[in-house]
N, CA, C and O atoms as a CHARMM CRD file, in Angstrom:
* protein
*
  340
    1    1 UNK  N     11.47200   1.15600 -12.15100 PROA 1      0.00000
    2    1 UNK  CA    11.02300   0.80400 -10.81100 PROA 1      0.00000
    3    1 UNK  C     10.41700  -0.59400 -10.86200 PROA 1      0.00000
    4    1 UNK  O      9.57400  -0.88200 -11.71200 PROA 1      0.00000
    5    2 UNK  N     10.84100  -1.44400  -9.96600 PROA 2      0.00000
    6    2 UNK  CA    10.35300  -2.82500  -9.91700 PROA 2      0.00000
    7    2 UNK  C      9.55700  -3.13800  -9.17400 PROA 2      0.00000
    8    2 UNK  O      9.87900  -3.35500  -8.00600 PROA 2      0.00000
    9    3 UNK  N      8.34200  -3.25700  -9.57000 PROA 3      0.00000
   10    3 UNK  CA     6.94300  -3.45500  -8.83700 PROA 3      0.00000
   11    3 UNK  C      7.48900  -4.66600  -7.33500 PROA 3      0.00000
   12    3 UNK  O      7.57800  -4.43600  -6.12900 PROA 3      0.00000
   13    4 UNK  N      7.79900  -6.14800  -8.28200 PROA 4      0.00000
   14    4 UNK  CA     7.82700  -6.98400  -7.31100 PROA 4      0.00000
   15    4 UNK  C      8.90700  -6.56500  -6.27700 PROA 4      0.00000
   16    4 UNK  O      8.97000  -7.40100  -5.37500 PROA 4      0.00000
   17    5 UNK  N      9.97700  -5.29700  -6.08600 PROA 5      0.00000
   18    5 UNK  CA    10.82200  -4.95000  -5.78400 PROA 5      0.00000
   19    5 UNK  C     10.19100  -4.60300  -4.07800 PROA 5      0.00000
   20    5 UNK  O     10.30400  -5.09800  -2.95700 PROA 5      0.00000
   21    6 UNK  N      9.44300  -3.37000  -4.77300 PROA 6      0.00000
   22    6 UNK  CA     7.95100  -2.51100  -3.73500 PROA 6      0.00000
   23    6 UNK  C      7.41200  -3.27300  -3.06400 PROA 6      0.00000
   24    6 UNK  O      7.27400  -3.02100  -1.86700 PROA 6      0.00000
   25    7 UNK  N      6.83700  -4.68800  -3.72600 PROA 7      0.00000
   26    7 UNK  CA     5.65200  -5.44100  -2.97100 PROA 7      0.00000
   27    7 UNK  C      6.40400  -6.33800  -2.08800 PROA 7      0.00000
   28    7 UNK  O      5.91600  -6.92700  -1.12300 PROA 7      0.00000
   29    8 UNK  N      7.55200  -6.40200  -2.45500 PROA 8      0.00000
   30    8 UNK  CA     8.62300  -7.29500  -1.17100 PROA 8      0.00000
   31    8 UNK  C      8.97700  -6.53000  -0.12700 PROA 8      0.00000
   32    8 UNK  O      9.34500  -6.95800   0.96700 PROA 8      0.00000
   33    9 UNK  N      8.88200  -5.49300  -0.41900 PROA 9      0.00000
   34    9 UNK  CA     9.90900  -4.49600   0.75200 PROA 9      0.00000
   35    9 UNK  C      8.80500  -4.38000   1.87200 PROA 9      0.00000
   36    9 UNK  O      8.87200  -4.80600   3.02500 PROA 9      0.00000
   37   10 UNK  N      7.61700  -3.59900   1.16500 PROA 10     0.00000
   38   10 UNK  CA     6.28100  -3.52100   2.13000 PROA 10     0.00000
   39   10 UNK  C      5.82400  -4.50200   2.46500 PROA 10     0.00000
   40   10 UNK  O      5.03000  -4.34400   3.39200 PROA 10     0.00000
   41   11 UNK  N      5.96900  -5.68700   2.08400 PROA 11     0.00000
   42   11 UNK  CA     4.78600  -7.32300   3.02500 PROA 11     0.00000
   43   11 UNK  C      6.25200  -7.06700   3.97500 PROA 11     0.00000
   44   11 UNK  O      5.99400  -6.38700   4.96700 PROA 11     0.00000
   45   12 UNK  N      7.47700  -7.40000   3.89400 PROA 12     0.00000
   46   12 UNK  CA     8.76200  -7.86600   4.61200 PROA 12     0.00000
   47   12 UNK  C      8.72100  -6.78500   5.79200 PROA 12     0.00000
   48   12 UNK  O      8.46200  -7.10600   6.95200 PROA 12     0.00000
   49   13 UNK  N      8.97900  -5.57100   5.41900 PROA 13     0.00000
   50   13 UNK  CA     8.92100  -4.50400   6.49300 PROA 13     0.00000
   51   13 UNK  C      7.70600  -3.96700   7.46300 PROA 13     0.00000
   52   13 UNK  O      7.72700  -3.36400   8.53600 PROA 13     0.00000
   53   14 UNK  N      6.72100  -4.40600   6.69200 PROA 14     0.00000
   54   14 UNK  CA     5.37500  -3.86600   7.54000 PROA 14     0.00000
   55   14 UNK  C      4.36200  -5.32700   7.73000 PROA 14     0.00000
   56   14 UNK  O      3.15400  -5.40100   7.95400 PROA 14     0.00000
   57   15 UNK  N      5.43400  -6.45800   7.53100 PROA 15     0.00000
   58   15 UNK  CA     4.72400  -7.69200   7.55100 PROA 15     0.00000
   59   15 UNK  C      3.58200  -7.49000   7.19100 PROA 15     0.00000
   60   15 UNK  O      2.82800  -7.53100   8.16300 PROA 15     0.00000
   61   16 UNK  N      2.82100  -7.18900   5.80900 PROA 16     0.00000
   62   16 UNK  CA     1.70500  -7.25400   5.22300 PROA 16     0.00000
   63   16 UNK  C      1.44300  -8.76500   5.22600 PROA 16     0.00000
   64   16 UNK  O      2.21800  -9.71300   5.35600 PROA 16     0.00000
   65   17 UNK  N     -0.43300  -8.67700   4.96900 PROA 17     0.00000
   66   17 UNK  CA    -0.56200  -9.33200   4.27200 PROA 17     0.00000
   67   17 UNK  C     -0.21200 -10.30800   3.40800 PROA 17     0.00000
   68   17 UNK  O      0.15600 -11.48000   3.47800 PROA 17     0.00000
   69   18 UNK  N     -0.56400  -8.99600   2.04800 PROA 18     0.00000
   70   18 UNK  CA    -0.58400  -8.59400   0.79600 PROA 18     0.00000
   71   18 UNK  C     -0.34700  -7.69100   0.31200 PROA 18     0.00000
   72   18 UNK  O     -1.07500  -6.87300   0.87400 PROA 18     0.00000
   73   19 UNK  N      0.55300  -6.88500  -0.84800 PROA 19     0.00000
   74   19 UNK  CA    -0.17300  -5.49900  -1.47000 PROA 19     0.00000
   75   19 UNK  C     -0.05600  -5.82500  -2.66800 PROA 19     0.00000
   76   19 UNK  O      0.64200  -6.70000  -3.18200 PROA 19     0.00000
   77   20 UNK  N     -0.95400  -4.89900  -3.22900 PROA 20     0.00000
   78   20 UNK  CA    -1.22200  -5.22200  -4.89900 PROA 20     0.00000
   79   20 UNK  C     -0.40500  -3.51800  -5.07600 PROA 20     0.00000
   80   20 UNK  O     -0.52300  -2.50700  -4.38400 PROA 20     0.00000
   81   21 UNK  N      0.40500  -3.79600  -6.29300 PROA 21     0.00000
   82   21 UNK  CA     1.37100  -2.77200  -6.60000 PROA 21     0.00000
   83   21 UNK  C      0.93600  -2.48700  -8.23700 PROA 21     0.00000
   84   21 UNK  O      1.37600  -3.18100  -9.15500 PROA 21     0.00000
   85   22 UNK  N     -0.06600  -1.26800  -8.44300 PROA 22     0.00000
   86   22 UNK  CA    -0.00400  -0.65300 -10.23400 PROA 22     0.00000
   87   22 UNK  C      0.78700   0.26600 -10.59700 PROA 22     0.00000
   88   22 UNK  O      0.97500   1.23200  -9.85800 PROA 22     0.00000
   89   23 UNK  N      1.34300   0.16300 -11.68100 PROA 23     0.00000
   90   23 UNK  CA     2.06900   1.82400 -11.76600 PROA 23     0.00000
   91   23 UNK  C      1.74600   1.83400 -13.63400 PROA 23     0.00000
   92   23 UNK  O      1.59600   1.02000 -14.54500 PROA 23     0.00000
   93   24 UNK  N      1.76700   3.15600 -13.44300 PROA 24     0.00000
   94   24 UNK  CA     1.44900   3.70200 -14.79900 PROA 24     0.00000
   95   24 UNK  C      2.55800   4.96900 -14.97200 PROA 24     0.00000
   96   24 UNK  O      2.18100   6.14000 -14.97900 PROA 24     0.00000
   97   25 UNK  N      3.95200   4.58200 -15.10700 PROA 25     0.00000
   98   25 UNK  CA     5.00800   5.10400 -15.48100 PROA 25     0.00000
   99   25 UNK  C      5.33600   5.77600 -14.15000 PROA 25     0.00000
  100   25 UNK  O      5.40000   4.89400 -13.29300 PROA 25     0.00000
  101   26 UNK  N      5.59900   7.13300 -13.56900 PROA 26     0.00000
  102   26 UNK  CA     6.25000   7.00500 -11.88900 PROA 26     0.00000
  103   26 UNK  C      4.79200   7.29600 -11.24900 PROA 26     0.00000
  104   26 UNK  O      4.68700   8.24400 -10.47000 PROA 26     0.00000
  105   27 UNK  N      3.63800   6.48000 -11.57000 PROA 27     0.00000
  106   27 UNK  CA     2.21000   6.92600 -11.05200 PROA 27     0.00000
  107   27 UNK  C      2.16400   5.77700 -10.41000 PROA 27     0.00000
  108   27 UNK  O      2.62500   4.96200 -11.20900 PROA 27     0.00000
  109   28 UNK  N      1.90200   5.27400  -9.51300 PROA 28     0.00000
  110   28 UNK  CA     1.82200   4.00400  -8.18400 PROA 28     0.00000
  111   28 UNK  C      0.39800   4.50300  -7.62700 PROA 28     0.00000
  112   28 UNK  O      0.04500   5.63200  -7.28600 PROA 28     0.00000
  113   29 UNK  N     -0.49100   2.95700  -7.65500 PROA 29     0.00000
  114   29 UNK  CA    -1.19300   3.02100  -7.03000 PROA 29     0.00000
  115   29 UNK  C     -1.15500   1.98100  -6.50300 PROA 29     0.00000
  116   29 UNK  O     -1.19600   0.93600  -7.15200 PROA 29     0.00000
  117   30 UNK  N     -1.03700   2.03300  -4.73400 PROA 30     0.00000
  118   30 UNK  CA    -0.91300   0.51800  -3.94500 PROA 30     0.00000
  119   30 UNK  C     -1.97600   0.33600  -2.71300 PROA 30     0.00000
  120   30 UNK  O     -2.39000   1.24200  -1.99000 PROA 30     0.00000
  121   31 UNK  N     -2.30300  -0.98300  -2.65100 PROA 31     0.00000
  122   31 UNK  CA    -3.42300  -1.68000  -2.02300 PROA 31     0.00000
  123   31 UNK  C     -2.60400  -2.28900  -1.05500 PROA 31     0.00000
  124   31 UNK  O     -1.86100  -3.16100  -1.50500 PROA 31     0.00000
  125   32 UNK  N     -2.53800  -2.06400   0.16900 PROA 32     0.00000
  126   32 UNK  CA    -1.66800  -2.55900   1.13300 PROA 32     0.00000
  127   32 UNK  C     -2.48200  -3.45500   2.32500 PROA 32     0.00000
  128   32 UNK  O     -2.73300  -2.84400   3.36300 PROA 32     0.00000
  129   33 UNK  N     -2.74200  -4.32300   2.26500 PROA 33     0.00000
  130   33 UNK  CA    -3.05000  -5.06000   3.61400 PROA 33     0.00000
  131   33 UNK  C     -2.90000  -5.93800   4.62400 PROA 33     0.00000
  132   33 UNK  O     -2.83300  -7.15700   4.46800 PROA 33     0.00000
  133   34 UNK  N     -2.83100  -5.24200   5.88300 PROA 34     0.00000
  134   34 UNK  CA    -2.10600  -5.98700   7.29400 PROA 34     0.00000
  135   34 UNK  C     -2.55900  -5.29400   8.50200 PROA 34     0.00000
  136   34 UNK  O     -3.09800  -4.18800   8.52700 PROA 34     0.00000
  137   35 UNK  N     -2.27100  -6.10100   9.57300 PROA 35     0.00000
  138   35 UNK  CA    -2.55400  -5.70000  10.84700 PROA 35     0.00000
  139   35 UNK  C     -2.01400  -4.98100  11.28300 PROA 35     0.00000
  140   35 UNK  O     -2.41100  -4.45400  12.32200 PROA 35     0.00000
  141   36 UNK  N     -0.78500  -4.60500  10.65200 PROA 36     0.00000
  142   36 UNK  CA    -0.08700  -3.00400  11.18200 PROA 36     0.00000
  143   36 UNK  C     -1.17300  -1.93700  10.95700 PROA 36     0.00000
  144   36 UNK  O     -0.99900  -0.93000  11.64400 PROA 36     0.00000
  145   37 UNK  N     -2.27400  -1.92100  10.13900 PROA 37     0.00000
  146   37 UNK  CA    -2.90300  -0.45200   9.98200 PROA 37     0.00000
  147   37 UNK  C     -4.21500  -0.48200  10.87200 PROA 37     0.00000
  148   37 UNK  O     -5.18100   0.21600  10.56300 PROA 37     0.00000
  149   38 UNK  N     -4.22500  -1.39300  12.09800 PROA 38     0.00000
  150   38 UNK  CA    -4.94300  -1.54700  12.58500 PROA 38     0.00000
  151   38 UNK  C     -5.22600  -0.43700  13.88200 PROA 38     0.00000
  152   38 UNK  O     -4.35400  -0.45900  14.75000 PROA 38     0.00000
  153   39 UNK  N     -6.43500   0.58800  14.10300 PROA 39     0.00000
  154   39 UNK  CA    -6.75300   1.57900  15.43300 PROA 39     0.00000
  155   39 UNK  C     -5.71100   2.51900  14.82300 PROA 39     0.00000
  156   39 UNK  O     -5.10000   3.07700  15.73400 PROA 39     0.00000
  157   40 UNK  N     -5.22100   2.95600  13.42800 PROA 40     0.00000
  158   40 UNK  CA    -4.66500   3.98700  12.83200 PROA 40     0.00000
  159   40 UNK  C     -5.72100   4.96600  12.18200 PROA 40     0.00000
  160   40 UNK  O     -6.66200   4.40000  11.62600 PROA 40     0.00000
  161   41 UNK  N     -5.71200   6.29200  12.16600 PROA 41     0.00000
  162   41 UNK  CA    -5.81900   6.79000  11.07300 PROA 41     0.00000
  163   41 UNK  C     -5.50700   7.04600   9.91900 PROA 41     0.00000
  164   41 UNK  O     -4.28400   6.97000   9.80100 PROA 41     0.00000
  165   42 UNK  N     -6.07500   7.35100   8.87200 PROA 42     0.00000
  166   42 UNK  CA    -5.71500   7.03300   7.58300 PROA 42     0.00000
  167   42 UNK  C     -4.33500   7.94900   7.10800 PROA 42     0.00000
  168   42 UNK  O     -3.68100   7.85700   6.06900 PROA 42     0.00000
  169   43 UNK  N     -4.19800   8.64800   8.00400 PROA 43     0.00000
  170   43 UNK  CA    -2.82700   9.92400   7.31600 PROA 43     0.00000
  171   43 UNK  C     -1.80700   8.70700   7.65100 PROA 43     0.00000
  172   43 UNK  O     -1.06800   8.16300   6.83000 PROA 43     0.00000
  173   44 UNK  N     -1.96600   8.27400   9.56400 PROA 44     0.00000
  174   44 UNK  CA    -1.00200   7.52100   9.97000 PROA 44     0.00000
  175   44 UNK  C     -0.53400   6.10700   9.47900 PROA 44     0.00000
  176   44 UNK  O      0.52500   5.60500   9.85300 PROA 44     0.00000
  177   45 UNK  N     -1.57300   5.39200   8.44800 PROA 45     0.00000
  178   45 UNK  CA    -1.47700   4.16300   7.66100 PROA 45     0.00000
  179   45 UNK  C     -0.58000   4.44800   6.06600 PROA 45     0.00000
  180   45 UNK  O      0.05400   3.64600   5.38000 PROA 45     0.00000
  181   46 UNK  N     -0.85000   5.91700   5.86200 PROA 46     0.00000
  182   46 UNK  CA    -0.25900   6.23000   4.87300 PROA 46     0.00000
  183   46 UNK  C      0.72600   6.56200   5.13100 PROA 46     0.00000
  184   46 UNK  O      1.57100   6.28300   4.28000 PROA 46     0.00000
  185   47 UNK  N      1.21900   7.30200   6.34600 PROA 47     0.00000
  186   47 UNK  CA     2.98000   7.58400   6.81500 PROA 47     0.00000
  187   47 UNK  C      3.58500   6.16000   6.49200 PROA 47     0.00000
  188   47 UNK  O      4.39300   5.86800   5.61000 PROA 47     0.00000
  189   48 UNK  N      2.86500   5.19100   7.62200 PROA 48     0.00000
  190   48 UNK  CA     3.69600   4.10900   7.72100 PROA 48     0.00000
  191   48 UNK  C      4.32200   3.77200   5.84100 PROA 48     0.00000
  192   48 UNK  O      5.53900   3.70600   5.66300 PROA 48     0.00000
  193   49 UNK  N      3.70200   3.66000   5.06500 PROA 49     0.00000
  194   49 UNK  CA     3.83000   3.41000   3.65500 PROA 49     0.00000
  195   49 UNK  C      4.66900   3.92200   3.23000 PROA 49     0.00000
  196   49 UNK  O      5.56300   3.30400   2.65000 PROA 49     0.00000
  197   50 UNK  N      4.66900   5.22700   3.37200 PROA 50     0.00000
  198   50 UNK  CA     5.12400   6.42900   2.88200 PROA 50     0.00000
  199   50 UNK  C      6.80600   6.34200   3.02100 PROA 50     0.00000
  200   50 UNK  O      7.71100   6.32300   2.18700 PROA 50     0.00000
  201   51 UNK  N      6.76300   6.29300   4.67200 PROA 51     0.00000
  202   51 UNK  CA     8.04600   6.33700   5.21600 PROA 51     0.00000
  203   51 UNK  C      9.48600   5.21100   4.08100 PROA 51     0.00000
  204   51 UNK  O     10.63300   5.40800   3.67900 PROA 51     0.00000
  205   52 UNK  N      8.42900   4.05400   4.00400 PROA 52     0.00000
  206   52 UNK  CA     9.30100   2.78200   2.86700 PROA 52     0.00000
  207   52 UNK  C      9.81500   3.61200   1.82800 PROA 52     0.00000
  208   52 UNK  O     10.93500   3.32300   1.40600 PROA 52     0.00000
  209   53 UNK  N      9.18400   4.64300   1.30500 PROA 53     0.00000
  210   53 UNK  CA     9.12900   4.93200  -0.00500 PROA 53     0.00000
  211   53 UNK  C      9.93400   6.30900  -0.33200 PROA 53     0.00000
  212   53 UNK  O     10.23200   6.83500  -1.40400 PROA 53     0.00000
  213   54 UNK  N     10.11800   6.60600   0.74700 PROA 54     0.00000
  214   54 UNK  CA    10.91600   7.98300   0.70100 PROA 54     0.00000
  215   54 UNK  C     11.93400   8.51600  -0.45300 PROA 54     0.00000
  216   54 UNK  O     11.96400   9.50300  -1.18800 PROA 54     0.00000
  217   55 UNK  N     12.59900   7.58400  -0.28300 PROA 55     0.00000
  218   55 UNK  CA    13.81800   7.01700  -1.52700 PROA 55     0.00000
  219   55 UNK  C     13.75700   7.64500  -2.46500 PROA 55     0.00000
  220   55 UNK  O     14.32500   8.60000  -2.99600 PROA 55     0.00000
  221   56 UNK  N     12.66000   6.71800  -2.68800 PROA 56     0.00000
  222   56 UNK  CA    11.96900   6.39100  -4.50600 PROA 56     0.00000
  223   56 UNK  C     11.28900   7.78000  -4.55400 PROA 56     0.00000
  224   56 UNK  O     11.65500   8.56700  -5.42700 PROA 56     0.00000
  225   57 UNK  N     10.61300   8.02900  -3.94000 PROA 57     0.00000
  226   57 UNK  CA     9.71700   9.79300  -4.08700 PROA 57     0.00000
  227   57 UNK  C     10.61500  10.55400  -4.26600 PROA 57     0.00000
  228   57 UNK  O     10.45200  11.32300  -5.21400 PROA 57     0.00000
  229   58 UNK  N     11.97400  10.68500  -3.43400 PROA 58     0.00000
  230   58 UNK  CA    12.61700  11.75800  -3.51400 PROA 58     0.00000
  231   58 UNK  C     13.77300  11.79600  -4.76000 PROA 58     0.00000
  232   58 UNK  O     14.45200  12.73900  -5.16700 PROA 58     0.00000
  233   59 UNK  N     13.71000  10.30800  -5.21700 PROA 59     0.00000
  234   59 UNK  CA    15.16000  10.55800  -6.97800 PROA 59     0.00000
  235   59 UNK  C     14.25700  10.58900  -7.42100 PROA 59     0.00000
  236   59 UNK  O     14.69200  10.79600  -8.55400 PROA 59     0.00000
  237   60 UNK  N     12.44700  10.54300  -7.64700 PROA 60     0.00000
  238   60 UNK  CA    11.85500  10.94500  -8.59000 PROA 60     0.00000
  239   60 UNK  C     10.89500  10.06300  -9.47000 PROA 60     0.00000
  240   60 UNK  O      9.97000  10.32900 -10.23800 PROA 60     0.00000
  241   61 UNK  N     11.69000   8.53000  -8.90300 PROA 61     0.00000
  242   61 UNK  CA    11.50900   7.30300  -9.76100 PROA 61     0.00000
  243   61 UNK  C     10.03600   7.07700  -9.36900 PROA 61     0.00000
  244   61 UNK  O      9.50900   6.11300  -9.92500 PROA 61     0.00000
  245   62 UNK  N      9.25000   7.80700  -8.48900 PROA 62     0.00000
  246   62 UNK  CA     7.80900   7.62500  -7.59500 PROA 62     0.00000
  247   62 UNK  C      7.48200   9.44200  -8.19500 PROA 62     0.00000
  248   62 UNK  O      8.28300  10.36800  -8.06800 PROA 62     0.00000
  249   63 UNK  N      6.39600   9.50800  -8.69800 PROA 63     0.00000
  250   63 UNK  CA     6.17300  11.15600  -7.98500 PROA 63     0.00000
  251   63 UNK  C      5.16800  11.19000  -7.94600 PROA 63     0.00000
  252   63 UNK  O      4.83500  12.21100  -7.34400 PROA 63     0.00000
  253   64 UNK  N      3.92900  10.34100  -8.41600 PROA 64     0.00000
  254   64 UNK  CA     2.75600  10.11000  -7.68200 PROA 64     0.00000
  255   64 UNK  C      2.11700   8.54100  -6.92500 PROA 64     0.00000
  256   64 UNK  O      1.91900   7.46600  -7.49000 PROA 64     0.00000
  257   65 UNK  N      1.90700   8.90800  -5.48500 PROA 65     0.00000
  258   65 UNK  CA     1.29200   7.44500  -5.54400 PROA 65     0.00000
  259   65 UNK  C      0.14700   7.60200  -4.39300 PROA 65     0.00000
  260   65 UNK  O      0.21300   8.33700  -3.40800 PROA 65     0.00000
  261   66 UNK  N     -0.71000   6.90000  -4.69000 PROA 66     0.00000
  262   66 UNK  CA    -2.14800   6.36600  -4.16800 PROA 66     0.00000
  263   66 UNK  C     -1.92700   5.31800  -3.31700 PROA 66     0.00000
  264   66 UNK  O     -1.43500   4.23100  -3.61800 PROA 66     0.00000
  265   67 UNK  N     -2.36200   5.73400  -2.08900 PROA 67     0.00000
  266   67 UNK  CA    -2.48000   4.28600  -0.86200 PROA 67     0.00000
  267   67 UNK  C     -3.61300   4.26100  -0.60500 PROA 67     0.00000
  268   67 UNK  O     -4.38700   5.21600  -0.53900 PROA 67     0.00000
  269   68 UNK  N     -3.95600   2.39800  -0.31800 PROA 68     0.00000
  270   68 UNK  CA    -5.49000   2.27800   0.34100 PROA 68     0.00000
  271   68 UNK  C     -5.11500   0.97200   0.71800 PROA 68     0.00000
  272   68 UNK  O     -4.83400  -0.09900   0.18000 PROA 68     0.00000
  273   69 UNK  N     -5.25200   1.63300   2.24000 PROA 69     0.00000
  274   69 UNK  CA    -4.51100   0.44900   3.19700 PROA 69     0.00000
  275   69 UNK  C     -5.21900   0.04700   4.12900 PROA 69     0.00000
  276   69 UNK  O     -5.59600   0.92900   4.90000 PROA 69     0.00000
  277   70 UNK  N     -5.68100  -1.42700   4.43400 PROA 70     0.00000
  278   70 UNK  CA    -6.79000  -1.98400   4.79900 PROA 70     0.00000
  279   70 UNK  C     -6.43900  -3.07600   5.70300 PROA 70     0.00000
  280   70 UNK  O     -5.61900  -3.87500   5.25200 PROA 70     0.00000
  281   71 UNK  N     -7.04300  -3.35900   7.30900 PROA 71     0.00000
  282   71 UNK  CA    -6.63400  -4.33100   7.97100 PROA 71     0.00000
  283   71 UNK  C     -7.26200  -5.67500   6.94800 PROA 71     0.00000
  284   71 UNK  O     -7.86000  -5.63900   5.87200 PROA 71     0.00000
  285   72 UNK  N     -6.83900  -6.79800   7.79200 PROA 72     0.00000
  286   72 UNK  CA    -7.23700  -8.50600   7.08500 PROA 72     0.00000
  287   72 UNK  C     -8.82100  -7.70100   6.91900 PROA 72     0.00000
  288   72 UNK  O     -9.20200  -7.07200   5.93200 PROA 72     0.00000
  289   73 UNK  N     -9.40100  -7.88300   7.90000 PROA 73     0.00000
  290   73 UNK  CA   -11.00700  -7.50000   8.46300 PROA 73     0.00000
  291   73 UNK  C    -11.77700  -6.33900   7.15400 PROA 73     0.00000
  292   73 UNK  O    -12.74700  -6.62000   6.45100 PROA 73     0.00000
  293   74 UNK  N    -11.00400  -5.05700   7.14200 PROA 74     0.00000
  294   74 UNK  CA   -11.36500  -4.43800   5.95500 PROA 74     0.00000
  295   74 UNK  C    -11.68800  -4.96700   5.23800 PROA 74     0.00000
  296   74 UNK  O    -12.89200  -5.14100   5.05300 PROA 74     0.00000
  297   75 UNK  N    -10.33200  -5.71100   4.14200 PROA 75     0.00000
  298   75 UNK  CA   -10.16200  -6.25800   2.78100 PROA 75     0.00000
  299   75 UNK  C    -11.42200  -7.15900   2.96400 PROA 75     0.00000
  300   75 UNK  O    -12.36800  -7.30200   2.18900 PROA 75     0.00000
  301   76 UNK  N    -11.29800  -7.47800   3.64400 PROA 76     0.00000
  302   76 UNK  CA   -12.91000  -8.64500   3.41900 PROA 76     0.00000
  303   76 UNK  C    -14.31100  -8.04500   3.48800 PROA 76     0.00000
  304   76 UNK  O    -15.42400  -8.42900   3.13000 PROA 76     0.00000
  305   77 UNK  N    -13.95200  -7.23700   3.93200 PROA 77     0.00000
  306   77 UNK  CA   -15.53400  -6.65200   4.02400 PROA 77     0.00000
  307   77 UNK  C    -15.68900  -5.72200   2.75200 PROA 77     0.00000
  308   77 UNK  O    -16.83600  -5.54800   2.34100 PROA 77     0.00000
  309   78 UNK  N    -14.71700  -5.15300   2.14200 PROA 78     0.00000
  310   78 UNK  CA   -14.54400  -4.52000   1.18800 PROA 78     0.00000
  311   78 UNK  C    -14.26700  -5.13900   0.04600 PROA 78     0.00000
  312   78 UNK  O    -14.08700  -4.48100  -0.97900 PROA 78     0.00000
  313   79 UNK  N    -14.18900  -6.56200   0.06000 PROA 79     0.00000
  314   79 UNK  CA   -14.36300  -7.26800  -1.18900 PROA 79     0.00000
  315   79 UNK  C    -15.66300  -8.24100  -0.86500 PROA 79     0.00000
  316   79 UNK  O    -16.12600  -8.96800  -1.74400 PROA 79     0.00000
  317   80 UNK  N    -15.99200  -8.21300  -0.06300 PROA 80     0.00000
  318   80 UNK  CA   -17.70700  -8.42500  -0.00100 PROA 80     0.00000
  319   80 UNK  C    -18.77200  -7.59100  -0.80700 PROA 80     0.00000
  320   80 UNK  O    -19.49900  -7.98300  -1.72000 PROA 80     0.00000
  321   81 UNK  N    -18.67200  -6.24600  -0.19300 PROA 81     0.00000
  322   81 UNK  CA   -19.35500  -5.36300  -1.16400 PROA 81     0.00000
  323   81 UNK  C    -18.88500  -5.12200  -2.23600 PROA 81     0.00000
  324   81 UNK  O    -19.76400  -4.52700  -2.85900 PROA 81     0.00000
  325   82 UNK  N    -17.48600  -5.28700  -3.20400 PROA 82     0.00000
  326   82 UNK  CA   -17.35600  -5.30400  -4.46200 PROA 82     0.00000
  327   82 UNK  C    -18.43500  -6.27600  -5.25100 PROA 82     0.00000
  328   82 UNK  O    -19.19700  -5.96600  -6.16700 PROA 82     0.00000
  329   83 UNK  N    -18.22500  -7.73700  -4.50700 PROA 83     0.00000
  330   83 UNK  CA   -18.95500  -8.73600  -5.00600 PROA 83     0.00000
  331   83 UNK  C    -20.57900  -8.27300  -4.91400 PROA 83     0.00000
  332   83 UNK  O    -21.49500  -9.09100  -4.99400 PROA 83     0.00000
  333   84 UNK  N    -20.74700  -7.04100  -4.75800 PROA 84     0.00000
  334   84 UNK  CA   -22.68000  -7.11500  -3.83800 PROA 84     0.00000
  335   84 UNK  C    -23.22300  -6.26200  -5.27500 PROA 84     0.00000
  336   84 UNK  O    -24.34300  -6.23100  -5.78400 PROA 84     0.00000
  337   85 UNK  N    -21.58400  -5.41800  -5.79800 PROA 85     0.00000
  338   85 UNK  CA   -22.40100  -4.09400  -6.48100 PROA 85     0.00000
  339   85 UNK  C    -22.54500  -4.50900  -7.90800 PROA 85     0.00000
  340   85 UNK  O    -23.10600  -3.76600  -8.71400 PROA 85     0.00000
């Protein structure tokens, strides 16, 4: 599975940001941020994700993954308090 593969598809299709893409063999953990997840709830920020990824979840090449998906506004405020702790 090709990380930079993932992180093109999701900025291109959900006009992100950014996402930061980890994987630890089919374990994905992704940091997604854009104004699409904006006045969403968190199930519905994770569909949107989700939906990209269907593919890959279902041949297997994905079988766990972690979303934490954050408008511009979030990420900043949430790398504010990284910097605080």
């Amino acid at each position: 599975m090709d990380l930079e593969q993932i992180k093109s598809t999701l900025i291109t299709e959900l006009e992100l940001d950014d996402a930061i893409i980890k994987s630890d063999g089919s374990h994905f953990n992704l940091t997604v941020i854009g104004q699409c997840f904006e006045g969403l709830s968190r199930v519905k920020q994770q569909q949107l994700v989700l939906k990209l990824l269907a593919d890959k979840i279902a041949d297997g090449s994905m079988h766990a993954v972690s979303i934490k998906a954050y408008t511009p506004e979030a990420w900043k405020k949430d790398q504010k308090l990284q910097l605080l702790s």
